[in-house]
C-alpha positions as CSV (number, residue, x, y, z in Angstrom):
1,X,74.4,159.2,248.4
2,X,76.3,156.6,246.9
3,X,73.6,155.7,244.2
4,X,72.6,158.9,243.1
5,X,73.4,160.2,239.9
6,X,75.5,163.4,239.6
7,X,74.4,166.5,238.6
8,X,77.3,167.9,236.8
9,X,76.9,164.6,234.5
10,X,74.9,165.4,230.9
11,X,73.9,162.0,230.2
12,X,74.3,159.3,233.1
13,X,73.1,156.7,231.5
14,X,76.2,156.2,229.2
15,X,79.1,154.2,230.8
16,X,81.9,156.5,232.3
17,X,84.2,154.6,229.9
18,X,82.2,156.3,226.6
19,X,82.2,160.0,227.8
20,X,85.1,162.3,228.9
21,X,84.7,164.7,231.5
22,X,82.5,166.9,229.6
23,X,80.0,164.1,228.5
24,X,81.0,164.1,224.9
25,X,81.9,160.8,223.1
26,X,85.3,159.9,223.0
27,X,86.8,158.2,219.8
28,X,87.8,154.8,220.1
29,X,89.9,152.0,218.2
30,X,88.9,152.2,214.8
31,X,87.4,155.2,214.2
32,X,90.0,157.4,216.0
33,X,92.1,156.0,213.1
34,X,89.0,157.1,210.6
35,X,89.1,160.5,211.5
36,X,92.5,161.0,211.7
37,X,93.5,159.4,208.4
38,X,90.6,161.2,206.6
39,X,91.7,164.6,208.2
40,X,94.8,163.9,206.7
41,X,93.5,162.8,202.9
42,X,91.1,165.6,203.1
43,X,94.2,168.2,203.8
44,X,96.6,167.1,201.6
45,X,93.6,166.5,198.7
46,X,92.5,170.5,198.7
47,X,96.3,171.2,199.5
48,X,97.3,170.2,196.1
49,X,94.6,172.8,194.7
50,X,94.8,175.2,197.8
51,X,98.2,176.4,198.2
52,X,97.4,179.1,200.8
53,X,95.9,175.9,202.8
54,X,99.6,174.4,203.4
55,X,100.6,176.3,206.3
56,X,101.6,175.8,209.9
57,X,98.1,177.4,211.3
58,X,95.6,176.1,208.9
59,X,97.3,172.5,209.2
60,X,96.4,171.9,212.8
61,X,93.5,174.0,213.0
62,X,92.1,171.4,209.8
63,X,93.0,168.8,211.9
64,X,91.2,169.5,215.1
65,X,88.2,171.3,213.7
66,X,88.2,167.7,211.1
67,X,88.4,165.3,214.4
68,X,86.1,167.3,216.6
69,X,83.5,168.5,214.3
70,X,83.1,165.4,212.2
71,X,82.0,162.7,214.4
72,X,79.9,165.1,216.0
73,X,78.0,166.2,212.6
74,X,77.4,162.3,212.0
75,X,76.4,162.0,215.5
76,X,73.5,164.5,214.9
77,X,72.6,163.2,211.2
78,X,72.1,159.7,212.5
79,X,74.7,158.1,210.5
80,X,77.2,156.2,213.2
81,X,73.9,154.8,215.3
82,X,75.5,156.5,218.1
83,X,72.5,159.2,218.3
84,X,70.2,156.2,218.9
85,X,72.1,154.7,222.3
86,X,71.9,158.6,223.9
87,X,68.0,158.5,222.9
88,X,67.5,155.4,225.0
């Protein structure tokens, strides 16, 4: 039915435009930027110390696992006030 919610959707009470196909939140303006920029201060900072860090495996695998994990870790602490819209 045209109404009905679908099944495969984990929370269908977001808008379609905040989730990606796998109903986790997509990054947007702004804090895309965040993440990406401290990914990148966050490398280079422990690089300097950490020479086994500068590689061409750790370097994108520290910037994934930074972008993915991160907002999802303040997600679950409460600190973006995202965890409170899901709740709703």
């Amino acid at each position: 039915m045209p109404g009905d919610a679908s099944t495969d959707d984990p929370n269908p009470n977001l808008p379609a435009t905040a989730t990606d196909f796998r109903g986790s939140r997509r990054l947007v303006g702004g804090e895309e930027w965040f993440w990406y920029v401290a990914a990148a201060i966050t490398y280079i900072s422990l690089g300097i110390w950490h020479k086994w860090l500068l590689n061409w495996i750790v370097g994108p695998a520290w910037l994934v696992a930074f972008v993915v994990i991160g907002p999802w870790v303040t997600d679950r602490l409460g600190l973006t006030g995202r965890s409170q819209e899901r709740r709703r």
